[in-house]
C-alpha positions, 0 to 999 in steps of 0.5 A: 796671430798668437793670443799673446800677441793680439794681447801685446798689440792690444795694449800698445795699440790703446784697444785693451781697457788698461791701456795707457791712452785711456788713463790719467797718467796722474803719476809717470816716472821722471825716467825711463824704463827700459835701461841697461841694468848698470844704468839702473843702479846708478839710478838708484843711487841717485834717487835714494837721496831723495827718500823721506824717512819720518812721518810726512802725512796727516790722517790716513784714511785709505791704504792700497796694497801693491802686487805684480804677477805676470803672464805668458810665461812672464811676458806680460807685467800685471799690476794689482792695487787695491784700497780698502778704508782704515782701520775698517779695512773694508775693499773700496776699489781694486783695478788691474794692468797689464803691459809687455815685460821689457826689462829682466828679472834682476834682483835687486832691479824689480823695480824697473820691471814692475813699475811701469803696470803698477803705475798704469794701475794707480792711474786707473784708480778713483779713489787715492791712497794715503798709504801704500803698502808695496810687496817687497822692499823699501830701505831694505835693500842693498843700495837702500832703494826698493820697490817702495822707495821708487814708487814712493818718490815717483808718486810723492805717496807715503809708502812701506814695504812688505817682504815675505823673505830677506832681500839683504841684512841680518836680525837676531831671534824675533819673539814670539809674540804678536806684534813685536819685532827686531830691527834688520841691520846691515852693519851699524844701519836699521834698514827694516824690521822682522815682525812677528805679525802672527804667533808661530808663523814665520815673520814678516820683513817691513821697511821705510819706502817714502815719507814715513818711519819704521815705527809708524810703518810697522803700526799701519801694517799690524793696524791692517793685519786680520788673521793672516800672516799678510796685512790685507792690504798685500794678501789681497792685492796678492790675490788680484795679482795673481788671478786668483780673484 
């Protein structure tokens, strides 16, 4: 039996460590997964409605950084979360899960390929975010229901989204200076913020995921930003995604 195949038995079965029979399962989808790529659009359509778009949070004491990577030739879905302190932005815990891909790279659609590991992810965790900082979009997005929204609504947790390239809209010249921004529009719509995170370093895209606004997002993000263009929370979580660390 190929290493592949021992592994994808290995987390259907409940032998691996990350498997589902070993979790909380705090968090599940009130969905499937595993659905026709027409199916899934109408149910981003139908769950968009159900984003938050102001400030619905107290104190936020812990942020977690949301990444995906894959592995055997993409077979495999690995989920990284991390959780540091805020503003100390020191690393509290990071788990990693790994589940067999089912559904196709669509873009648009990553949701529905991702999310299943990154839940599995968030129920290994001993220490629950107040903020998550998701790679990818949120509002931005064409049918305004990224990778933020749909983990934010699925797990009630305030969520943004942190795109390293532009899924949909247009912006004008972002300034270069640190910390400032111009709003992404899609015809008369704010759906996002080109933020200028590093002076001369190419931009970064931030948008509503859930229970927060685009003002406040773009505050914890500069808030976890060191000296990288990423805020700690992806940089890091980017790193476990991919084995790096």
């Amino acid at each position: 039996m190929s290493k592949l195949a021992k592994l994808v038995r290995m987390v259907i079965s409940g032998e691996s460590s990350l498997s589902l029979e070993q979790m909380s399962n705090q968090f599940r989808a009130p969905h499937a997964w595993n659905i026709s790529p027409s199916e899934a659009i109408q149910l981003q359509k139908r769950l968009a409605d159900q984003v938050i778009r102001r400030d619905e949070f107290s104190r936020i004491n812990f942020v977690a950084g949301v990444d995906v990577g894959f592995e055997h030739n993409n077979q495999i879905t690995r989920a990284a979360v991390v959780v540091l302190d805020y503003p100390h932005l020191q690393l509290i815990e990071h788990v990693i899960a790994r589940r067999p891909t089912e559904f196709p790279y669509i873009p648009g659609l990553l949701s529905f390929r991702e999310l299943p590991a990154v839940l599995d992810a968030l129920n290994q965790l001993k220490q629950l975010p107040d903020l998550l900082l998701c790679d990818g979009q949120g509002l931005a997005h064409p049918r305004r229901f990224g990778i933020a929204c749909h983990l934010g609504v699925i797990t009630g947790l305030p969520a943004l989204g942190v795109g390293k390239t532009r899924l949909t809209g247009k912006h004008g010249p972002v300034p270069e200076i640190k910390g400032e921004w111009t709003a992404l529009m899609d015809r008369d719509e704010t759906i996002g913020a080109v933020l200028r995170s590093r002076q001369g370093i190419k931009p970064i895209y931030i948008s509503i995921g859930h229970k927060i606004s685009l003002e406040t997002s773009i505050s914890y993000v500069m808030g976890c930003i060191t000296r990288y263009k990423l805020p700690e929370t992806t940089r890091l979580a980017h790193r476990f995604a991919s084995g790096l660390d």
